[in-house]
N, C-alpha and C positions, 0 to 999 in steps of 0.2 A: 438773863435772856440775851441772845446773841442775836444781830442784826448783822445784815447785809447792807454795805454802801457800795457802790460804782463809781465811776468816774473814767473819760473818754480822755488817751493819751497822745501825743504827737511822737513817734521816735523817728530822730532822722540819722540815714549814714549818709557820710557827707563821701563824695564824688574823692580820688587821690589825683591830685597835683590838677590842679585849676591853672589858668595863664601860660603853663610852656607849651608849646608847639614843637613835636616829637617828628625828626624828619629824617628817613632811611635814605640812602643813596647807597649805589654801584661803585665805588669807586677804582676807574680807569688807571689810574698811577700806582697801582698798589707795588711795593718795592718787593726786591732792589732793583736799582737801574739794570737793565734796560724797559723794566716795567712789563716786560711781556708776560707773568705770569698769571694767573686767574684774576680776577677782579672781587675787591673785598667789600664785604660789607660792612659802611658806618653809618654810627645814628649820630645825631647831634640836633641842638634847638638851635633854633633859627637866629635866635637872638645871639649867642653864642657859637659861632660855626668851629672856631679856635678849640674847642672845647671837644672838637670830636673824639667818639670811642668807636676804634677797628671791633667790629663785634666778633668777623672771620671770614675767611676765604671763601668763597664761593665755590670753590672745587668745579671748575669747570673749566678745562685750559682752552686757553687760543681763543675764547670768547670775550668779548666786551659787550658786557650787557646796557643796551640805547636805551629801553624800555622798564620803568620800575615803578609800581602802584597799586596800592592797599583798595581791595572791596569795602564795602557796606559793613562784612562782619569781621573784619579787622586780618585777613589773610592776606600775605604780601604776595606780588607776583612780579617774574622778573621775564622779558623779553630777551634773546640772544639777535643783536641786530648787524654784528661783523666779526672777523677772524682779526685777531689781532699783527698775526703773523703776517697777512697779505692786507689786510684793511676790505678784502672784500666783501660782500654781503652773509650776514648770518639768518638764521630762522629758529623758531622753537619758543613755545611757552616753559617757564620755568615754576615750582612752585620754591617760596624762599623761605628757610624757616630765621625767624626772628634771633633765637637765641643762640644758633650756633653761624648762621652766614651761609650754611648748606644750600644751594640748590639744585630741585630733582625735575628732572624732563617729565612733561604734567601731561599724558596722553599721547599721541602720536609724533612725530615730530613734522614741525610744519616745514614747509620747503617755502612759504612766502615771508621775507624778510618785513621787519617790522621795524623805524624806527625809533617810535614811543609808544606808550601806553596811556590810556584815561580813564577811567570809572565816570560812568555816569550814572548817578545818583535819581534822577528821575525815571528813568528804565532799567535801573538796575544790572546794565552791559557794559560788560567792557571792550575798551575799543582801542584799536591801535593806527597807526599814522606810517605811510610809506611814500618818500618823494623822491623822484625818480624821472631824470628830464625832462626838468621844467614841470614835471605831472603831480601832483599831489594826490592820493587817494586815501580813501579812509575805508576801514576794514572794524567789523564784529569780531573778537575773539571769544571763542569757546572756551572755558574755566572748566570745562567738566574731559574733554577730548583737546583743548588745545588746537583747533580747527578756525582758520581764517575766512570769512566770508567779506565780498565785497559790496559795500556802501552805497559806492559815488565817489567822485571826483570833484574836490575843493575846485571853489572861482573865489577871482579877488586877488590872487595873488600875481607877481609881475611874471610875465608870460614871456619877456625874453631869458631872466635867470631868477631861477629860487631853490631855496635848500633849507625844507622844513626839518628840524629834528628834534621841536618838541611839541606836545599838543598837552591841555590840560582841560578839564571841563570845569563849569561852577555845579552851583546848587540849579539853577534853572534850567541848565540840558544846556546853556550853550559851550560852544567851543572858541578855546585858544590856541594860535599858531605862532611857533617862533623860527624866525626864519631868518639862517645866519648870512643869505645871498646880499640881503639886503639890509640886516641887520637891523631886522623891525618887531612888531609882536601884531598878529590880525586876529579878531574876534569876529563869529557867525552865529548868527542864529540856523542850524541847520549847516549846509556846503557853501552858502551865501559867506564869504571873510573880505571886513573892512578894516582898512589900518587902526590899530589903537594909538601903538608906541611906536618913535623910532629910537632906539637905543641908543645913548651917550657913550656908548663905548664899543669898540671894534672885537664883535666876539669871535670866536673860533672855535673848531673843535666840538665836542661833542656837548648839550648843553639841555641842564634838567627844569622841567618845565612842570610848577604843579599849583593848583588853586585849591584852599582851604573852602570846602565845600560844606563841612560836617560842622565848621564855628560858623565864621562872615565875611567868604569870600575872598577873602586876602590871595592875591597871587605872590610868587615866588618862583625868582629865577636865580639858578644856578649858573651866574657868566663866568666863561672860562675864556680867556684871548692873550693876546702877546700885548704885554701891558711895554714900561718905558724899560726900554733894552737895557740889560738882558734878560730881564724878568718877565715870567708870566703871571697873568693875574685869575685868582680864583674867588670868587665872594658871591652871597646871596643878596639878592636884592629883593625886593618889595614890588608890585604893583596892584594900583584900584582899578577893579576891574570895569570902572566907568568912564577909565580913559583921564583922570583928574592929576593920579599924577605916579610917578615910575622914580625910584627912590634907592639908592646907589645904598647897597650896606654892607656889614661886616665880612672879613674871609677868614680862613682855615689856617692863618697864620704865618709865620715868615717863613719865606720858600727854602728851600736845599741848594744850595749850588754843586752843580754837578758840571765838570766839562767847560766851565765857562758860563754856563747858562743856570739860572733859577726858575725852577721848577716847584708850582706848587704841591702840598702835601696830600692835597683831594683834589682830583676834579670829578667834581660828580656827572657821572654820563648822565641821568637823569635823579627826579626829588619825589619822595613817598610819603606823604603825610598821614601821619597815625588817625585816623578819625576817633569820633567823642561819641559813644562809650568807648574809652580805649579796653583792646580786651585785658579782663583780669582785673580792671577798674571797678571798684564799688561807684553803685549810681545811687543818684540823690531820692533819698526816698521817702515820701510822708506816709507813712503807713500810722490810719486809725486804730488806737489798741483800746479795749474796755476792759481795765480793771475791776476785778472783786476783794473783797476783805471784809471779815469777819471780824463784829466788833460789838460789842456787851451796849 
């Protein structure tokens, strides 16, 4: 006589690579000197910036893309915010593929210049940042047409000089500004921005601004400036986004001398942090199974 037993299973796939922080950037320097050629894309963890891998050229000449940041469902997007050759203003959404560095003009091309990019996680919008005499405004970006629509105009910021060129958002909708006029970082609930940081060090240049939205909040800035002659310096740093405290950390390694002058290896025009599911990542999963077996 054969009997049936049961029995209720747990199977779990565990989640791949827990703890690193995967973080895309533009980079502006891409060789050889005179660096005017496309701008490349690398990824590198935060923790290890030294460690970068050139993934590939962007294919997009005379561009330097300001603007760079991953959606909700893990697609990266790249903003076009100046000409390399004149440094004057750029426009255009980009869409960026991961594995090759490719990017392709994502709808129409926009004619309003953009200097960063933000995802925001509680509306699910992406949004871009354009400061422009003493003016800051803040702009919707369309992901499906590539179409700019206007927000409003940032307050808070110093009304005789400012020069925002990075914006990042948290988990709670609010917004970060970093602005290299004064060399500070201002947080808003909304267009409302109050000083968080003033930055220990003299940035310059073009400068990526991103908040880990998808773990807990961790900010990340990309400073690039003219560090002790004749070197420039490139490294990420850390900050809490409750203003506690702002945290000088590792760079991209020892510079090139080129001309007399050192030059570092990345300056990332802006930071892209892979959100958690990263895609292609198995997710953690407890799935109930009910076994049977056949047993005398």
């Amino acid at each position: 006589m054969y009997r049936f037993a049961c029995f209720t299973g747990v199977l779990l796939m565990l989640a791949s690579s827990a703890g690193a922080v995967m973080v895309y950037a533009p980079n502006g320097v891409s060789r050889p000197y005179p660096f005017s050629g496309p701008d490349e894309l690398v990824k590198f963890d935060t923790s290890n910036p030294a460690a970068f891998e050139t993934v590939g050229s962007m294919n997009v000449p005379n561009i330097g893309f300001g603007g760079m940041e991953f959606d909700a469902d893990g697609s990266l997007w790249a903003y076009a915010s100046f000409y390399k050759s004149t440094g004057g203003a750029a426009a255009g959404l980009y869409s960026v593929d991961t594995t090759t560095g490719a990017a392709t003009l994502q709808g129409t091309a926009s004619t309003q210049p953009l200097d960063d990019l933000a995802f925001n996680p509680v509306d699910g919008k992406m949004y871009g940042v354009r400061s422009q005499y003493n003016s800051t405004r803040l702009y919707t970006v369309n992901l499906v047409t590539g179409a700019t629509s206007l927000v409003g105009y940032f307050s808070g910021l110093p009304t005789d000089v400012h020069r925002v060129v990075g914006m990042a958002i948290d988990s709670t909708g609010a917004f970060y500004l970093n602005d290299v006029g004064v060399d500070k970082v201002y947080k808003g609930t909304g267009l409302a921005l109050t000083e968080l940081y003033t930055l220990p060090q003299d940035t310059n240049f073009s400068q990526g601004l991103a908040i880990d939205w998808s773990r807990n909040d961790t900010g990340y800035h990309g400073a690039v400036g003219q560090g002790e002659f004749p070197n420039y310096f490139s490294q990420i740093n850390t900050f809490a986004t409750d203003g506690s405290a702002y945290t000088l950390g590792p760079d991209f390694g020892p510079n090139e001398m080129i001309e007399g002058y050192g030059y570092p290896l990345v300056q990332p025009n802006d930071l892209a942090i892979v959100p958690i599911p990263e895609p292609g990542a198995l997710l953690l999963l407890a799935v109930g199974a009910v076994f049977c077996g056949r047993r005398r």
